[in-house]
C-alpha positions in Angstrom: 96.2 87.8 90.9 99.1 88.9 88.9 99.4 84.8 87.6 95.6 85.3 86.9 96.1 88.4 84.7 99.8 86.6 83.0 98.3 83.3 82.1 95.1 85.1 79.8 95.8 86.0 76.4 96.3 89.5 75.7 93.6 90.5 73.5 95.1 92.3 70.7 91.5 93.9 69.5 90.1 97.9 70.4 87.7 96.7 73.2 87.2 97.6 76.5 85.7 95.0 78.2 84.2 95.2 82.0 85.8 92.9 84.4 82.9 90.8 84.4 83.1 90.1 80.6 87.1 89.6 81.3 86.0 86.5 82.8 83.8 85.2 80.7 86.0 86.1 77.5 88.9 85.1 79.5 91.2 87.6 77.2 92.2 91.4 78.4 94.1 94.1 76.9 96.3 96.7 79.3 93.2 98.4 79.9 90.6 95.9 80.6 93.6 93.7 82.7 94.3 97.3 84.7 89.8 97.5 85.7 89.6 94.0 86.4 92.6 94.0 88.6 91.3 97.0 90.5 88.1 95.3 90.9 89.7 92.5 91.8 91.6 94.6 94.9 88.6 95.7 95.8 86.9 92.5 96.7 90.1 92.2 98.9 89.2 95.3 100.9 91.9 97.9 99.0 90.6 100.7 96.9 89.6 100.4 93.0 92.6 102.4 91.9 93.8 102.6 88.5 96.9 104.9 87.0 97.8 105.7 83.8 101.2 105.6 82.3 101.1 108.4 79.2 103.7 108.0 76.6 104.6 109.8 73.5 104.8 108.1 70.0 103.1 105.2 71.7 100.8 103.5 73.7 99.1 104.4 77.3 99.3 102.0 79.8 97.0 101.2 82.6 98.0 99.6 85.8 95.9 98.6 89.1 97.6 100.3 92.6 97.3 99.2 95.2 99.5 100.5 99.1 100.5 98.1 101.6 102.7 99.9 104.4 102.9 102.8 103.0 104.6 101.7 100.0 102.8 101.5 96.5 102.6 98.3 94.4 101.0 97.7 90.7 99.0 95.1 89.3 99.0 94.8 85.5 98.5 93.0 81.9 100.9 93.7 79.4 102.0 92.2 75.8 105.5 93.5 77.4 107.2 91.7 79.7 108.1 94.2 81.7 105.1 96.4 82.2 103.6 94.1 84.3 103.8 93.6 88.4 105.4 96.1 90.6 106.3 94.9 94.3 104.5 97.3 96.8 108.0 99.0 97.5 107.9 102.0 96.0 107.6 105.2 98.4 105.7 107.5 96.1 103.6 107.1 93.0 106.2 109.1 90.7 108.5 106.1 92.1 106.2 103.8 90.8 106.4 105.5 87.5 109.9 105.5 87.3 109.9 101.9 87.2 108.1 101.3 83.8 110.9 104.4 82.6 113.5 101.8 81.1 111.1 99.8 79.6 109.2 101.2 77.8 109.1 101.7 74.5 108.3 101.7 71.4 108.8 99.1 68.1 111.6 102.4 66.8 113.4 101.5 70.5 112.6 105.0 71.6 111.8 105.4 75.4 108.5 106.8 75.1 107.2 106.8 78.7 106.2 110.5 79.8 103.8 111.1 82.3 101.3 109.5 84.8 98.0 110.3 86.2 97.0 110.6 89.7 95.0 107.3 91.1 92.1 107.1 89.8 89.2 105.5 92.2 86.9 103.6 90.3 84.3 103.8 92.9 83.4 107.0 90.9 81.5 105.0 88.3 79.9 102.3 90.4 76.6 104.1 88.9 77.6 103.0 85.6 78.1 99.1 86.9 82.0 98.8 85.4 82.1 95.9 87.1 80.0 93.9 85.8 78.0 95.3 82.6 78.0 94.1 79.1 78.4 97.2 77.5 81.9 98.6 77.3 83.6 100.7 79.5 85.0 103.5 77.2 83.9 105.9 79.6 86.9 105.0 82.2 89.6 105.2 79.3 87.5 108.4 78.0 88.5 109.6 82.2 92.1 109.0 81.5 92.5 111.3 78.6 90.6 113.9 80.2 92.4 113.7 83.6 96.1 116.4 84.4 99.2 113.6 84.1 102.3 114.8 85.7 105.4 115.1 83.3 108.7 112.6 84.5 111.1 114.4 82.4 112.3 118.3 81.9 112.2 119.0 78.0 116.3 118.8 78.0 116.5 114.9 79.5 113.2 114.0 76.7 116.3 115.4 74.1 119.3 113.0 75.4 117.9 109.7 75.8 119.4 107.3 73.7 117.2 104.1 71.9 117.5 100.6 73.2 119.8 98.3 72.2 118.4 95.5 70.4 119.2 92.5 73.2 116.8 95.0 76.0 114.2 94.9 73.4 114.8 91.1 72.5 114.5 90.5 76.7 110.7 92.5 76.8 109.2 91.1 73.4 109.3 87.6 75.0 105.9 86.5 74.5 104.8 89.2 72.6 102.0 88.7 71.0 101.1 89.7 67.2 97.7 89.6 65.0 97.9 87.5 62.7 98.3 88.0 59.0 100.3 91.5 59.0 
């Protein structure tokens, strides 16, 4: 699934397309590549479960979850290279979270990563068809900014961390992609 979800083009534009219109457009942003990888898990039997990664002077990211043997695993689409897959190894969810830490950031190479949500379960808005409707699905990003995120860093460790050095950045831009004319 995670080949699926590398080999479509990120889709640079402010949509939020349902996973059924994911596969017809064949493009997905973070968010729409986080939905249609949960729905995706759930036609494999696991839950519908999404987590956000909140950061400051940047960019939310969305994964799919998913536990296998007690250890959580993500599922993801990123225009970074590495805020994509995560092996299910990872004992806890703030674990998980930790992962994305070094990596991400912003174009000022400021680590910017400084919260995450509790799973979401998708099945929450099966009355609203996210699967597979036309319309957009605003209302599952809306969910995210409304929902408590858990803070990763004391106020004192947010004040030491230093910027990335420009070969780090260099390694996650690979195959970044950019809208044209800017």
């Amino acid at each position: 699934m995670q080949r699926f979800l590398d080999e479509l083009p990120y889709n640079l534009g402010y949509t939020a397309r349902s996973p059924a219109h994911v596969l017809h457009e064949r493009t997905a942003s973070c968010l729409e590549g986080g939905i249609f990888a949960a729905a995706a898990l759930r036609v494999l039997g696991f839950p519908p479960l999404i987590f956000d990664l909140e950061a400051e002077q940047d960019t939310d990211h969305v994964v799919a979850i998913f536990k296998m043997r007690g250890h959580w695993g993500a599922l993801a689409k990123s225009n970074f290279t590495g805020c994509r897959y995560r092996e299910p190894v990872y004992r806890t969810l703030r674990e998980l979270a930790m992962s994305y830490f070094n990596i991400y950031f912003n174009l000022r190479f400021e680590r910017t990563l400084r919260r995450y949500s509790r799973p979401v379960n998708l099945a929450r808005f099966d009355h609203l068809n996210w699967m597979t409707t036309n319309k957009p699905v605003w209302f599952i990003a809306e969910h995210l900014c409304e929902i408590p995120h858990i803070s990763l860093l004391t106020s004192s460790m947010e004040k030491n961390l230093n910027r990335l050095d420009p070969r780090s950045v260099a390694g996650e831009m690979v195959g970044h992609r950019k809208k044209s004319g800017r």
